[in-house]
MDTraj code that builds the backbone (N, CA, C; nanometers):
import mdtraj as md
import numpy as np

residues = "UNK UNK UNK UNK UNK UNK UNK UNK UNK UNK UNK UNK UNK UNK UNK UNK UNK UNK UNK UNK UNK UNK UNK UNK UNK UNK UNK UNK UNK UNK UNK UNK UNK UNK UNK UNK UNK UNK UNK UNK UNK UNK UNK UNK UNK UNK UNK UNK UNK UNK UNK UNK UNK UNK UNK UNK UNK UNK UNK UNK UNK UNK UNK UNK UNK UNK UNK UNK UNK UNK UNK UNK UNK UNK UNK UNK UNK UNK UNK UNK".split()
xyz = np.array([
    [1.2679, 0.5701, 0.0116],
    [1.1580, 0.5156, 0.0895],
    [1.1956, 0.3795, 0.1448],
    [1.1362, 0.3427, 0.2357],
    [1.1993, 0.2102, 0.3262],
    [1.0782, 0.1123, 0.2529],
    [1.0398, 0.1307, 0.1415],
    [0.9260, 0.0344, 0.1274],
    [0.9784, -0.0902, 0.0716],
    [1.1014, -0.0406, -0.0540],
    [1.1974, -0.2269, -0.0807],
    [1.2735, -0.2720, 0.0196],
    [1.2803, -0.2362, 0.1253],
    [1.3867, -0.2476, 0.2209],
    [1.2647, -0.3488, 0.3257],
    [1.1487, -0.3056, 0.2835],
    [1.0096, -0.3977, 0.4044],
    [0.9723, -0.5100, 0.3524],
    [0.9688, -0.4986, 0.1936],
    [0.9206, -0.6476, 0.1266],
    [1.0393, -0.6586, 0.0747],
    [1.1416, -0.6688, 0.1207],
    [1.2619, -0.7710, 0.0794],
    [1.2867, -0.9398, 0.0484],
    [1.1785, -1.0232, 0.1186],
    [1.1396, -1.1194, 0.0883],
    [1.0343, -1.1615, 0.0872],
    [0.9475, -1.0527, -0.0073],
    [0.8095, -1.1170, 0.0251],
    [0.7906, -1.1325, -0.1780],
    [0.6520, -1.1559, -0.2261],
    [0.6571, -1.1642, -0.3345],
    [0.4713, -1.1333, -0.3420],
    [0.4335, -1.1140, -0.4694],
    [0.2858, -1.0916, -0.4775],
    [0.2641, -0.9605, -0.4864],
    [0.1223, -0.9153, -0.4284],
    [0.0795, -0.7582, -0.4867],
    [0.0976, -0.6928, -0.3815],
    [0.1182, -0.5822, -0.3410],
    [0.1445, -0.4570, -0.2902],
    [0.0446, -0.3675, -0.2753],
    [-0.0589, -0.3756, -0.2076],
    [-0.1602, -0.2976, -0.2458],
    [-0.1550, -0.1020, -0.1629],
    [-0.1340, -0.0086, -0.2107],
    [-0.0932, 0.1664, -0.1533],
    [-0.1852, 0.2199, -0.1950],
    [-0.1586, 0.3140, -0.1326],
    [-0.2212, 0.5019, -0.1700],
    [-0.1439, 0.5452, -0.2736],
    [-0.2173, 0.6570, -0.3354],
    [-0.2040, 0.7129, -0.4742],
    [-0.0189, 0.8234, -0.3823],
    [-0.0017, 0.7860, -0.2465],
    [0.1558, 0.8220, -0.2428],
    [0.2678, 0.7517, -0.2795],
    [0.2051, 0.6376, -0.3220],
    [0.3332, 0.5524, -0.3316],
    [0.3386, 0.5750, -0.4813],
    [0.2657, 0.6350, -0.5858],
    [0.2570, 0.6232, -0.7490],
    [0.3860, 0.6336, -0.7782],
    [0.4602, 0.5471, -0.8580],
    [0.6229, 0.5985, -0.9160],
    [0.6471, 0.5445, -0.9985],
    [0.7169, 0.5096, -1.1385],
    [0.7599, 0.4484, -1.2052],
    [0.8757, 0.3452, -1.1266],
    [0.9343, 0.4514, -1.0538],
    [1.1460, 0.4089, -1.0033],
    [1.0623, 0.2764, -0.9299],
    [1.0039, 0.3238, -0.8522],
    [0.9294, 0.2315, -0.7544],
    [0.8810, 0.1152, -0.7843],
    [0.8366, 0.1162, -0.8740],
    [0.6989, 0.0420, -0.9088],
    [0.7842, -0.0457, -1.0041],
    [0.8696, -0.0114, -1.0696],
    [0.9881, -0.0756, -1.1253],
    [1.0612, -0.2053, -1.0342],
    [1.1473, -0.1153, -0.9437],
    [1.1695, -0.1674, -0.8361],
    [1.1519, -0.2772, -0.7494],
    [1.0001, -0.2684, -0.7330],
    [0.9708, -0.3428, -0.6711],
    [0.9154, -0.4777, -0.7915],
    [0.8753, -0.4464, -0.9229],
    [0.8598, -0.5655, -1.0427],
    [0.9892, -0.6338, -0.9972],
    [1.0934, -0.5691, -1.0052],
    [1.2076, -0.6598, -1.0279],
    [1.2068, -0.7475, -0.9043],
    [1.1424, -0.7237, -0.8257],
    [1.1403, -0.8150, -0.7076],
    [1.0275, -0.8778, -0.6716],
    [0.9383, -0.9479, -0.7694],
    [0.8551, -1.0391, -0.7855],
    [0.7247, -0.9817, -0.7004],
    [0.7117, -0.8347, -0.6902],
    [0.6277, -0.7379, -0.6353],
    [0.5488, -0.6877, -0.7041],
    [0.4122, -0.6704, -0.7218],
    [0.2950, -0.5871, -0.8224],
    [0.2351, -0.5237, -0.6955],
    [0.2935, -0.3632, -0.7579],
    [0.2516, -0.2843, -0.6950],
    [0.0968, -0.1724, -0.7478],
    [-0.0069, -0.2179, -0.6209],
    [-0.1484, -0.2006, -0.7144],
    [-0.2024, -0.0310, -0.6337],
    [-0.2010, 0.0730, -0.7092],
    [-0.2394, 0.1969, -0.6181],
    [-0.3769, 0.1965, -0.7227],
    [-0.4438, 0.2803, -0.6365],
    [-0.5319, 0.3792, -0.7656],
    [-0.4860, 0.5018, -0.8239],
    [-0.5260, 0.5585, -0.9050],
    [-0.4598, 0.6940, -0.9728],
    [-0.5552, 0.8221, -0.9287],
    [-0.4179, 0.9294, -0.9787],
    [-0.4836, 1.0899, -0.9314],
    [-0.5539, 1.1068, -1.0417],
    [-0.6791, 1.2179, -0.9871],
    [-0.7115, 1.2618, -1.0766],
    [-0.6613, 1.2987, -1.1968],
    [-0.5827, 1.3673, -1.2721],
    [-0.5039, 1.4129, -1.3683],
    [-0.4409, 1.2970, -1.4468],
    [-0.4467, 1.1925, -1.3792],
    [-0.4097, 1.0284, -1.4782],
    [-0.4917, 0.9649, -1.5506],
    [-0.4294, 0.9472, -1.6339],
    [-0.5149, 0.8263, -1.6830],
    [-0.5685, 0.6944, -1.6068],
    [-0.6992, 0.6846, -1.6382],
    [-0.7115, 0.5187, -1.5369],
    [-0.6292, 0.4321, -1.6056],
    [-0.6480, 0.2729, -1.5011],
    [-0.5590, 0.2079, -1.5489],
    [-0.6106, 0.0731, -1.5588],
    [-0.6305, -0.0052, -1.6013],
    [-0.7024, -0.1305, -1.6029],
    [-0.7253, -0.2210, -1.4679],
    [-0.7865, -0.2441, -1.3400],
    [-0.7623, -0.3167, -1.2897],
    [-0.8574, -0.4346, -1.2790],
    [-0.8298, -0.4856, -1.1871],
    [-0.9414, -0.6299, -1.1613],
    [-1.0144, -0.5823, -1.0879],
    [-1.1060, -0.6507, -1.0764],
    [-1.2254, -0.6264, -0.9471],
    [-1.2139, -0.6642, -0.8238],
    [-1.1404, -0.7928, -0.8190],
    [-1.0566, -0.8447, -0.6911],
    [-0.9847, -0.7057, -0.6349],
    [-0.8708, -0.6453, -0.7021],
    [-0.8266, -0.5670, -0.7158],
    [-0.8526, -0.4270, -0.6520],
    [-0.9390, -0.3553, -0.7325],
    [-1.0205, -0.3023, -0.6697],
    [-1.1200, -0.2775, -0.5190],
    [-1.1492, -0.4072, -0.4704],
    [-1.2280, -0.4312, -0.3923],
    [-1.0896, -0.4485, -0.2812],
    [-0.9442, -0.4765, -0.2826],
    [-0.8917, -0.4850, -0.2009],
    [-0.7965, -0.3617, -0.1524],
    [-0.8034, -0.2913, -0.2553],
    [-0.7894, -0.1402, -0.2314],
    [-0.9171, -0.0846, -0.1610],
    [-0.9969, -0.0973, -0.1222],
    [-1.1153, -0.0159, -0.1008],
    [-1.0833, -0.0758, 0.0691],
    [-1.0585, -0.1521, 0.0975],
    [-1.0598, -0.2192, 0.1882],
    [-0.9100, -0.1738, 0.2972],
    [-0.8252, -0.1021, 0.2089],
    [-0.7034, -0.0754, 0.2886],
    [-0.7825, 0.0463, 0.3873],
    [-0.8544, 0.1584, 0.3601],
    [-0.9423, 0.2667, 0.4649],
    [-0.9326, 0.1384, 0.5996],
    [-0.9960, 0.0216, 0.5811],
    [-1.0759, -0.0526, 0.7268],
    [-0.8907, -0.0905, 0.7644],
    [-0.8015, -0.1402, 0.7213],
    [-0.7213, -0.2072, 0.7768],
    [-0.6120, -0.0684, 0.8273],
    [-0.6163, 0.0280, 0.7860],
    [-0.5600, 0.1857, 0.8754],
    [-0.6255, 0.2114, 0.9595],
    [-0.7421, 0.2387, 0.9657],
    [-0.8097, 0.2609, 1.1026],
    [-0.8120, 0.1746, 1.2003],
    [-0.7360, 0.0783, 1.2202],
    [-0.7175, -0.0260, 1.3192],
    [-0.6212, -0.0154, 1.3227],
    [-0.5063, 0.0000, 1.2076],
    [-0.3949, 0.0155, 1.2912],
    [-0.3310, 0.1035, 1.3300],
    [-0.4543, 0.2021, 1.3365],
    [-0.4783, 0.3549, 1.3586],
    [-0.4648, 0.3738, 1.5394],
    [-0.5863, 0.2666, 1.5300],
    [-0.6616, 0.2779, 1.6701],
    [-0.5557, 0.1738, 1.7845],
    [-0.4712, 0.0754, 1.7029],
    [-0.4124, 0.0454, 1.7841],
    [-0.3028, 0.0653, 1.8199],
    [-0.2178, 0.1708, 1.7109],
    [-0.1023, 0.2549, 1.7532],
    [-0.1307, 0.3530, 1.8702],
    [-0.2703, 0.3944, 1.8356],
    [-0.3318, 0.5259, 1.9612],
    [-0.3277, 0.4256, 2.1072],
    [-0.3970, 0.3141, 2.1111],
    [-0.3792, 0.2259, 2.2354],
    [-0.2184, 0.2226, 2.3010],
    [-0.2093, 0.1778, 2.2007],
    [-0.0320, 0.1529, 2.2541],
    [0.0433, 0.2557, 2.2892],
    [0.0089, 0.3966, 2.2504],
    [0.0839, 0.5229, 2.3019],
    [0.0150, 0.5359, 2.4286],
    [-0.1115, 0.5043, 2.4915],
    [-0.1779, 0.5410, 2.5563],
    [-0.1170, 0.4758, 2.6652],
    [-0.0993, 0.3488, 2.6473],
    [-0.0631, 0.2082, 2.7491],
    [0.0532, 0.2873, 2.7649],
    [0.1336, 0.2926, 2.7303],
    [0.2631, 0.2958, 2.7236],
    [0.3044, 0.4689, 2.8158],
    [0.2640, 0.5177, 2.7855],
    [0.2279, 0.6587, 2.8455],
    [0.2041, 0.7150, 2.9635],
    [0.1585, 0.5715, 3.0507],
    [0.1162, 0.5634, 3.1556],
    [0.2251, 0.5178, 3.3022],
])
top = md.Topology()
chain = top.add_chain()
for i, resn in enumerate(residues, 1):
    res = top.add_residue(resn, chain, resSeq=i)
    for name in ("N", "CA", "C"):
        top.add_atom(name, md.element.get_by_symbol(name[0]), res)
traj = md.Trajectory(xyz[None], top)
């Protein structure tokens, strides 16, 4: 996945979808001053988080649909 290859110099939390779940990963990216925060599948165990936490996962839905809507713009512009 190109995802250690994107935060190569960044540091802090990581906030994904239950696609990014991995140990290798999630490893990975610890070793690189990265906390990587998903929610879990059904079939998991929950996992302790914060409420901050929480509330900024809930919030990744609003920040895809914009950059939903503005990848669709830009094919559109561009298209023309």
């Amino acid at each position: 996945t190109p995802i250690p290859d994107l935060c190569r110099n960044l540091t802090g939390k990581l906030y994904a979808d239950k696609g990014y779940i991995g140990s290798k990963l999630t490893e990975k990216l610890k070793r690189s001053d990265i906390d990587l925060v998903t929610t879990v599948r059904k079939n998991m165990k929950r996992k302790v988080m914060s409420a901050f936490d929480r509330a900024m996962l809930s919030k990744r839905y609003i920040i895809e649909t914009v950059n939903d809507q503005l990848k669709n713009i830009s094919q559109i512009e561009h298209s023309r």
